[in-house]
C-alpha positions in Angstrom: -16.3 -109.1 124.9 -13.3 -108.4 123.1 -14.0 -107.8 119.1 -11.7 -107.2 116.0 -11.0 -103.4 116.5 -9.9 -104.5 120.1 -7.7 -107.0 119.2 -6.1 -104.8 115.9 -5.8 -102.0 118.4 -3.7 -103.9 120.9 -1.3 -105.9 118.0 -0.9 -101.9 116.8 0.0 -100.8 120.4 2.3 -103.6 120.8 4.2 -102.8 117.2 4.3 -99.5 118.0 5.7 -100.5 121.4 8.3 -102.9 119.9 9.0 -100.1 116.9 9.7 -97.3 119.7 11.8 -99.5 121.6 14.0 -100.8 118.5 13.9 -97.3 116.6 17.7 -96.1 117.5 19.1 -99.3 116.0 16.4 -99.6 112.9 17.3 -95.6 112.3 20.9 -96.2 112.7 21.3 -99.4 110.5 18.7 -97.1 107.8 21.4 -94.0 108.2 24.2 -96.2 107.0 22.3 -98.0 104.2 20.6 -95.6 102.7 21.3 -94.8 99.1 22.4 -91.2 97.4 19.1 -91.1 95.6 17.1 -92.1 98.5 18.8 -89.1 101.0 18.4 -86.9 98.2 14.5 -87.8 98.0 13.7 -87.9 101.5 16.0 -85.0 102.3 15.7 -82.1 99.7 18.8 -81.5 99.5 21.5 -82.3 96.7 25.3 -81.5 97.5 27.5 -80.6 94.1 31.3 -79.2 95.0 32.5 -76.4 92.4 35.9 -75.2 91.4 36.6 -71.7 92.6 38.4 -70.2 89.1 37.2 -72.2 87.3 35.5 -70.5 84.8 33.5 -71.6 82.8 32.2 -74.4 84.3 32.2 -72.8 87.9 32.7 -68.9 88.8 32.3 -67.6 91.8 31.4 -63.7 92.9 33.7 -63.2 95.5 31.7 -60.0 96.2 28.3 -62.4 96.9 29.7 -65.6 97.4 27.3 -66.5 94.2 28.4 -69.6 91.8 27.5 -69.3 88.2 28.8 -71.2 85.3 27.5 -73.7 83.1 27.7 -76.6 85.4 26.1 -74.8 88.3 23.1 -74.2 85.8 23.0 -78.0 84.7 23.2 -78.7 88.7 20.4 -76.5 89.4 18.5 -77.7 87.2 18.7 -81.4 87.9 18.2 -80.2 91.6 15.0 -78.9 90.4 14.0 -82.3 89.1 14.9 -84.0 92.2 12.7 -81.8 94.0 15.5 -80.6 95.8 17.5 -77.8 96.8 21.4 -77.4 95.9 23.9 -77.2 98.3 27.5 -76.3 96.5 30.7 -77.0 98.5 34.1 -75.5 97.1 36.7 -77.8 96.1 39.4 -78.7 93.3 39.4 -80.4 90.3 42.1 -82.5 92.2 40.4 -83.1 95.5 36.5 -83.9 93.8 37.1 -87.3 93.5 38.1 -87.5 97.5 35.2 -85.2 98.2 32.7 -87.9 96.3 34.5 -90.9 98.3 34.2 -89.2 101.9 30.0 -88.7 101.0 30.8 -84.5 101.3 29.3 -84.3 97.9 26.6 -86.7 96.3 27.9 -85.5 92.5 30.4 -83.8 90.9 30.3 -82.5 87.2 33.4 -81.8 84.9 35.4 -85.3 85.4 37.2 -86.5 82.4 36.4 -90.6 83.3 40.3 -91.9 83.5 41.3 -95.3 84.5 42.6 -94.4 87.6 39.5 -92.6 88.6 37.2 -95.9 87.5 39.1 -97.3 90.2 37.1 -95.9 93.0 34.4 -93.7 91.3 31.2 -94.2 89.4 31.2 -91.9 86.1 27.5 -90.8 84.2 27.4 -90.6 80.6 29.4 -87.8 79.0 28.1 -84.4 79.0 29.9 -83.2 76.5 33.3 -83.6 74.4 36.5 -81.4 75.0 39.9 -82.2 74.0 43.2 -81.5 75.8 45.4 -78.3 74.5 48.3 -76.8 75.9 48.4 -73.1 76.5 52.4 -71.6 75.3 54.6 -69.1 75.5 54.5 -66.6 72.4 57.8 -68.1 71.1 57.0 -71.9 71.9 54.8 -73.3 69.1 55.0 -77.2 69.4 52.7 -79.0 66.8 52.5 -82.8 68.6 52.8 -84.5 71.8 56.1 -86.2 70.4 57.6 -82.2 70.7 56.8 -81.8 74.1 57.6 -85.0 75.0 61.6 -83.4 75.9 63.8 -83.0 78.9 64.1 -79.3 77.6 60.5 -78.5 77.7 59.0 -77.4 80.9 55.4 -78.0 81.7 53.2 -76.9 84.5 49.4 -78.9 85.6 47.5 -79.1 88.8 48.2 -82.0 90.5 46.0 -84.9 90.5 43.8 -83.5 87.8 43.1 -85.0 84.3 45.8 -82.5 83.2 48.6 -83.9 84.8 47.8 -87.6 84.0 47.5 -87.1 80.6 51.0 -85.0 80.3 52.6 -87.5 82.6 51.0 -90.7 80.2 52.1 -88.5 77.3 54.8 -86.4 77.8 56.8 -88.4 80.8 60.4 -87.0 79.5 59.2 -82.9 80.0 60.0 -81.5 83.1 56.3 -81.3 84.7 56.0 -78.9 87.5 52.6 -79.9 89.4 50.9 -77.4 91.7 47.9 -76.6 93.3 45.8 -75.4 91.4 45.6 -74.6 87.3 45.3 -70.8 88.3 48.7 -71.5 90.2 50.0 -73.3 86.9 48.8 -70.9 84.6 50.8 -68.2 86.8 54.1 -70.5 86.1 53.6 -70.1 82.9 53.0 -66.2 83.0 56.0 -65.3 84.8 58.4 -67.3 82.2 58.5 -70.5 84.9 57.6 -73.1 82.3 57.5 -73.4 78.3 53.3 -74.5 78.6 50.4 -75.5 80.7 48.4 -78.8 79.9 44.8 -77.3 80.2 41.2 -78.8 78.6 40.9 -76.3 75.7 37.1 -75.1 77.7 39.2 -73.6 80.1 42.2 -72.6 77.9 40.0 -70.0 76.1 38.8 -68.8 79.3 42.1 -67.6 80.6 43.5 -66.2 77.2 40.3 -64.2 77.0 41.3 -62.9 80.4 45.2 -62.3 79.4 45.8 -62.4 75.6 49.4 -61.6 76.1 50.2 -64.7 77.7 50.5 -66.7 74.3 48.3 -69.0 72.3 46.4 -72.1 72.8 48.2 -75.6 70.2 46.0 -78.5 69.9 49.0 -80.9 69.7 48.7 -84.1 66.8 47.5 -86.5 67.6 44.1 -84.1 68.7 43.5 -86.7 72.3 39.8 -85.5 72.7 38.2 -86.4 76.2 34.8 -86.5 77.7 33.5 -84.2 80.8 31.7 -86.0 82.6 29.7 -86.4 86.3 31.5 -88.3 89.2 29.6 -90.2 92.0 30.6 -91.9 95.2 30.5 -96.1 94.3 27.7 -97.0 96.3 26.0 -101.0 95.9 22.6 -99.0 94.5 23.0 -97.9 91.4 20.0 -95.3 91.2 21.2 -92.0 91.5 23.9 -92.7 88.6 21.4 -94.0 86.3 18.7 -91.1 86.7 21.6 -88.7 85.8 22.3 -90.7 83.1 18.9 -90.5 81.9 18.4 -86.8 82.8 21.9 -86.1 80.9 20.4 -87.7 77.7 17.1 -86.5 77.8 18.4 -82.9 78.2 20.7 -83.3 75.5 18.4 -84.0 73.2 16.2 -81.0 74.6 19.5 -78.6 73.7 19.2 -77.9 77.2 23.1 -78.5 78.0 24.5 -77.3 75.0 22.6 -73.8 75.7 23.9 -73.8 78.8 27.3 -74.2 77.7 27.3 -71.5 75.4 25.3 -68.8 77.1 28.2 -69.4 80.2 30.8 -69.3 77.4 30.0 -65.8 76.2 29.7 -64.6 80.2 33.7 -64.6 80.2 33.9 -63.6 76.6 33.9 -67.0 75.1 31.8 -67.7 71.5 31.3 -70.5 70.1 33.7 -69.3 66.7 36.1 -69.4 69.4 36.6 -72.9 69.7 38.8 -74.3 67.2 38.7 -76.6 64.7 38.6 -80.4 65.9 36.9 -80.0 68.9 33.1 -80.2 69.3 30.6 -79.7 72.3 
């Protein structure tokens, strides 16, 4: 006599059977469906990329191979959140956008949210406001856009970064040197190659904290004042961007982010009394 268990244990046997049998396929079609937030959640594991240099969103002991910086801190601690551990590949400010679009990286923090960018990238809420400044030789002391906006000026930006699309949108007469990276452009600059760099004034603090004899930091008029913000691969599921979004906010209003910022800040000799008038965090 064949009773209910029998008859549930042989339908299991046979969906098992039929599971086993389709489970390469079924895996496979999962693999390339699932969503950021779901590998993150099943995996552990949540990949950020980081700017080697650049200080103070992302340092890096060469000595170690240890990241700090501000960012790294806001990373970890989302990580933690996710239940997850962080995994930080080394990129470039100009290259993080190809990073999130090639699925190397499931997030990437200091992206000022331009057009072009919103062309093939999701953006989370801002994280915090900077503004654009451009670092000058002692004897060059421009006071707007307009002045640099000349063939006689020369100025130097890492290509593809926020830096050189706001000096090409706004100062497309200057002779604009792009290079690799901003330490490469900031080196133009220090051996008398070019009048200014175009750098967001975070980072422009940084480096004349490191060299004070290289000239001074102008906030040209009209101030242009920017976002940073967190980058994400576009993807049809919209999860992973929206729990940022809500774990940005919430830590916001915690103070978290803005303690972060600072305590970083004063690691490369940066205080808050630094940062000049018009811009805010």
């Amino acid at each position: 006599m064949v009773t209910r268990r029998d008859v549930a244990s042989i339908v299991g046997l046979g969906a098992m059977t039929a599971a086993a049998l389709a489970s390469p396929a079924v895996a496979q079609t999962a693999d390339q469906n699932e969503s950021t937030f779901a590998r993150i959640r099943r995996t552990k594991k949540m990949r950020i990329g980081a700017v080697g240099g650049g200080a103070p969103y992302y340092m890096k002991d060469l000595a170690s191979g240890q990241w700090k910086g501000f960012y790294v801190d806001i990373a970890k601690a989302l990580a933690d959140d996710m239940e997850a551990e962080l995994e930080i590949t080394e990129t470039t400010w100009g290259n993080s956008v190809l990073d999130l679009q090639a699925n190397k990286i499931d997030i990437f923090f200091g992206l000022n949210p331009t057009p072009k960018r919103a062309l093939v990238v999701d953006f989370s809420v801002p994280v915090f406001n900077n503004a654009f400044g451009i670092l000058c030789k002692k004897d060059f002391k421009p006071k707007s856009w307009a002045e640099l906006n000349s063939p006689d000026i020369k100025i130097a930006v890492d290509q593809g970064s926020s830096h050189d699309q706001v000096v090409s949108r706004l100062t497309p007469k200057a002779q604009i040197t792009r290079l690799k990276t901003a330490d490469d452009a900031t080196a133009a600059l220090q051996t008398g190659r070019v009048d200014a760099q175009c750098l967001i004034t975070m980072l422009s603090l940084t480096v004349l904290k490191k060299n004070p004899s290289l000239g001074q930091l102008v906030l040209p008029t009209p101030i242009f004042a920017t976002t940073s913000n967190a980058g994400f691969r576009r993807e049809t599921d919209k999860t992973w961007r929206d729990y940022v979004n809500t774990w940005i906010d919430f830590n916001k209003g915690l103070g978290f982010i803005r303690n972060a910022i600072i305590t970083n800040m004063e690691l490369v000799g940066v205080t808050e009394a630094d940062i000049p008038p018009g811009v805010s965090l």
